[in-house]
N, C-alpha and C positions, 0 to 999 in steps of 0.2 A: 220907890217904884217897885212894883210885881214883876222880877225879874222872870217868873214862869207864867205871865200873862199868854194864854191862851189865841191864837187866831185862827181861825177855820174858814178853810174853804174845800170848792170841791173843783179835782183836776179828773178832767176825760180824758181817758188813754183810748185806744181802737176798743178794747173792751169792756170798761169799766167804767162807770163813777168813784174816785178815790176819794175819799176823804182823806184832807188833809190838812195837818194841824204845824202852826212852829211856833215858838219859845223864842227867848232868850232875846239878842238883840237885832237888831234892824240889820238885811244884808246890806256888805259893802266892800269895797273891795279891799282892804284891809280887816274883814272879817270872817272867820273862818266859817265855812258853812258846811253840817255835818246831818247828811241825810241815813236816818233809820229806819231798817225795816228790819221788822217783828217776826216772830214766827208761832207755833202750835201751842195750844189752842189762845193763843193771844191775842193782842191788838195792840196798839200804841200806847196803853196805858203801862204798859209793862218798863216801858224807859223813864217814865217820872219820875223814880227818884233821881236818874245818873242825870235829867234833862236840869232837875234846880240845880243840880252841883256846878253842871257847865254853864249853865243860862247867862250868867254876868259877862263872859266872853265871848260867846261864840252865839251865832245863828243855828238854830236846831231845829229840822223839818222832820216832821215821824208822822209815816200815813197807816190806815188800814189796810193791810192788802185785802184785793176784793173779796176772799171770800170769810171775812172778819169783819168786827164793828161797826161804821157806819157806812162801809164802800160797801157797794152795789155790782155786780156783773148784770153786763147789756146781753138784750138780748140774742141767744148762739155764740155768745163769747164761754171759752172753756176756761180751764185750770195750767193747762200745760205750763214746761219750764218757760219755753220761749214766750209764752203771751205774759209770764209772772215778770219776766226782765223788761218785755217793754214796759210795764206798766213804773215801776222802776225809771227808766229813760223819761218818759210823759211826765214824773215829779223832778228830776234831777232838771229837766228843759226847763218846765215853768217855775218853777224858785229860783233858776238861775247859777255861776258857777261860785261868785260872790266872790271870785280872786282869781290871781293868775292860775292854771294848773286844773281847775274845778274844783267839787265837792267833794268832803271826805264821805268815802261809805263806811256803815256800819249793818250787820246783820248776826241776828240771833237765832236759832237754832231754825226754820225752815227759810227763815230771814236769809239768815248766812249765806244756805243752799243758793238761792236766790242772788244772793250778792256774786260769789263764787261765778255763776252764767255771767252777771253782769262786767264785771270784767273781762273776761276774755273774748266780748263782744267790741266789735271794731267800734262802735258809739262810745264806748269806756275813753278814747282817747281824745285828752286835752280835756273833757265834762267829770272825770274822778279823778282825784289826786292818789287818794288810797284807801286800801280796804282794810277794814277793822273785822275777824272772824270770831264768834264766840258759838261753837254745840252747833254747827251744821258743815259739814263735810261736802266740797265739789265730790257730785253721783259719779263722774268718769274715774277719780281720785279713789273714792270712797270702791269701786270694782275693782278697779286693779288693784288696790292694797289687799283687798279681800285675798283674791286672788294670788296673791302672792305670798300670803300665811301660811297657806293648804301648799303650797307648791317646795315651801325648803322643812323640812320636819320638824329643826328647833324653833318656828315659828306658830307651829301648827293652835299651841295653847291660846294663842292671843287671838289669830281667826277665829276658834271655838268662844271663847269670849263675848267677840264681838256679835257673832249670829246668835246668841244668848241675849246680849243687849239689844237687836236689833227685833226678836222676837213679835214686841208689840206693832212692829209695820201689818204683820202678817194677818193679826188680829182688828187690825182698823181696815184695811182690804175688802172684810167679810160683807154681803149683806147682812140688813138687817141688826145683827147683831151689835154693832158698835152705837147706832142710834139706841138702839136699846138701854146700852150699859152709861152712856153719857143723861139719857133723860132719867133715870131710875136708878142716880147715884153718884154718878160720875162725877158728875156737874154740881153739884153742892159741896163736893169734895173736897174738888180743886177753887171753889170761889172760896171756902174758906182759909186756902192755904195761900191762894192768889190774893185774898183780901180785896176781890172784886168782881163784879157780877160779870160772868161769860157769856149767859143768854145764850142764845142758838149756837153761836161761835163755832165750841165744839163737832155739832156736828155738821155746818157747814163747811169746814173747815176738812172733812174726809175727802172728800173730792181729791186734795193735795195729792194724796196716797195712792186712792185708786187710780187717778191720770197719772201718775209721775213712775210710781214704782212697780209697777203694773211689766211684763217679762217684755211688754211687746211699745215700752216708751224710750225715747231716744232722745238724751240729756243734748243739749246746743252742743256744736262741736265743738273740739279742745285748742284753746291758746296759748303759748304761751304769754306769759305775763309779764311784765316787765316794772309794774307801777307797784309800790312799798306793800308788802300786807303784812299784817302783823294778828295769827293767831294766836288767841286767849285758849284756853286749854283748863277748864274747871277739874282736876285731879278728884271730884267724887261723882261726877256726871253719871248715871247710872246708863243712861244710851249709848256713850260713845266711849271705848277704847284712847288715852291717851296717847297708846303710840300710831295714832290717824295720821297724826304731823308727820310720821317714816315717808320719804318720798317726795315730799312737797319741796325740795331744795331743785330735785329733778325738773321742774318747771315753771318755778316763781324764782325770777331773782334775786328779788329782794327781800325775803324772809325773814321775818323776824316771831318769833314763838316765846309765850310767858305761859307758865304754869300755875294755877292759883287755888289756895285751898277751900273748895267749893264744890256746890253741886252745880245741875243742870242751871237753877234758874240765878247761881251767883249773881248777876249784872244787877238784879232788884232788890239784893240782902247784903249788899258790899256797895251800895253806890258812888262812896266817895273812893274807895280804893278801885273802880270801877272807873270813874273819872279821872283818877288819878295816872292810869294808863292808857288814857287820851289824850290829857296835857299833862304834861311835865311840868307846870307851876302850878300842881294839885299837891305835887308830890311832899308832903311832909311826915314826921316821924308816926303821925300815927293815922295816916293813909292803908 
């Protein structure tokens, strides 16, 4: 049997047609069921290697967010955080919780961000078990830490770091200019490193930036958290600062942080070692 056999369908959120794909085996309630979402300039395809490692175990749902692959935004539906979580909630609903507790989440670098809303949203409770983070930073998290680099002096280096790292938000923000640079370079760059065609992706996919990170947008309010997370922390990520995790003890309680030697998009160039810090019967010597 073709344990990464393919189904598709498509789930309607208030905003979207999602397209939405899962793997592995039949939900049940003795089967874990682990919903992903993607992030920049991606799509669902980006989880296919770590999706065959898990497939023989576990039920695995990976959709396009709408403004990637084969989801669609309806029409007057936008980008904001709060409309990116329902959409979120609308796949977590219709695939079901597939055990007691709910589904695990997972999200990747605007995934994450995403994921991050979604838990601290009163719907997270009893429909997620827990949150897997890799290269995307809670926005409320991601200010105050800022914030608070600039604020004691021996920290100052590492906030100067980060808005170096962060640079390229500034430059996807711009008119014009970013479609530009994705139609006439960009984009054949990254399909060749991504080893897969992005198509419009890219610059559909700016919307995120300009609604989200924009002086005058305001991330869902802050929860505490109470249900497991465990962020992954790629130690060559050229976007994100390693010491991001500083703080996160302050309002997750259940915290758990792995460090691994990789860049941004490790999850698709490590998949078994990738897998292997989602289930604990992955884990062998040379995981």
């Amino acid at each position: 049997m073709d344990v990464l056999r393919e189904r598709h369908r498509t789930i309607r959120s208030e905003g979207a047609d999602l397209a939405v794909f899962e793997y592995g085996l039949d939900p049940g309630p003795d089967v874990p069921t682990v919903v992903l979402v993607h992030g920049y300039p991606d799509d669902h395809r980006v989880f296919l290697p770590v999706l065959r490692e898990l497939a023989p175990t576990h039920h695995l749902v990976a959709f396009d967010t709408r403004n990637a692959g084969r989801s669609r935004p309806l029409d007057g539906a936008g980008f904001t955080l709060a409309e990116l979580v329902d959409d979120i909630f609308a796949v977590v609903t219709a695939v079901g919780a597939g055990g007691p507790g709910g589904v695990r989440l997972l999200g990747h670098d605007w995934g994450s961000i995403q994921g991050w809303a979604a838990v601290q949203d009163e719907r997270s409770d009893g429909a997620i078990s827990d949150y897997t983070s890799i290269s995307g930073p809670d926005l409320r998290h991601f200010a105050r830490w800022l914030r608070s680099r600039f604020q004691a002096r021996r920290l100052v280096l590492q906030g100067v770091g980060q808005v170096l790292r962060s640079s390229y938000v500034g430059v996807l923000r711009l008119p014009v200019l970013p479609e530009l640079l994705w139609r006439y370079g960009m984009t054949r760059r990254y399909e060749l490193t991504a080893r897969r065609n992005v198509g419009a992706d890219p610059v559909r996919g700016l919307a995120l930036y300009r609604t989200n990170m924009s002086p005058d947008a305001r991330p869902p309010r802050r929860r505490r958290v109470t249900l497991p997370v465990h962020v992954i922390v790629p130690l060559k990520d050229p976007f994100l600062s390693p010491h991001l995790v500083d703080g996160l003890e302050d309002w997750v309680e259940d915290l758990t942080v792995t460090s691994v030697p990789g860049g941004h998009w490790w999850i698709a160039r490590q998949p078994r070692a990738f897998a292997a810090l989602l289930d604990p019967a992955l884990r062998t010597s040379d995981a």
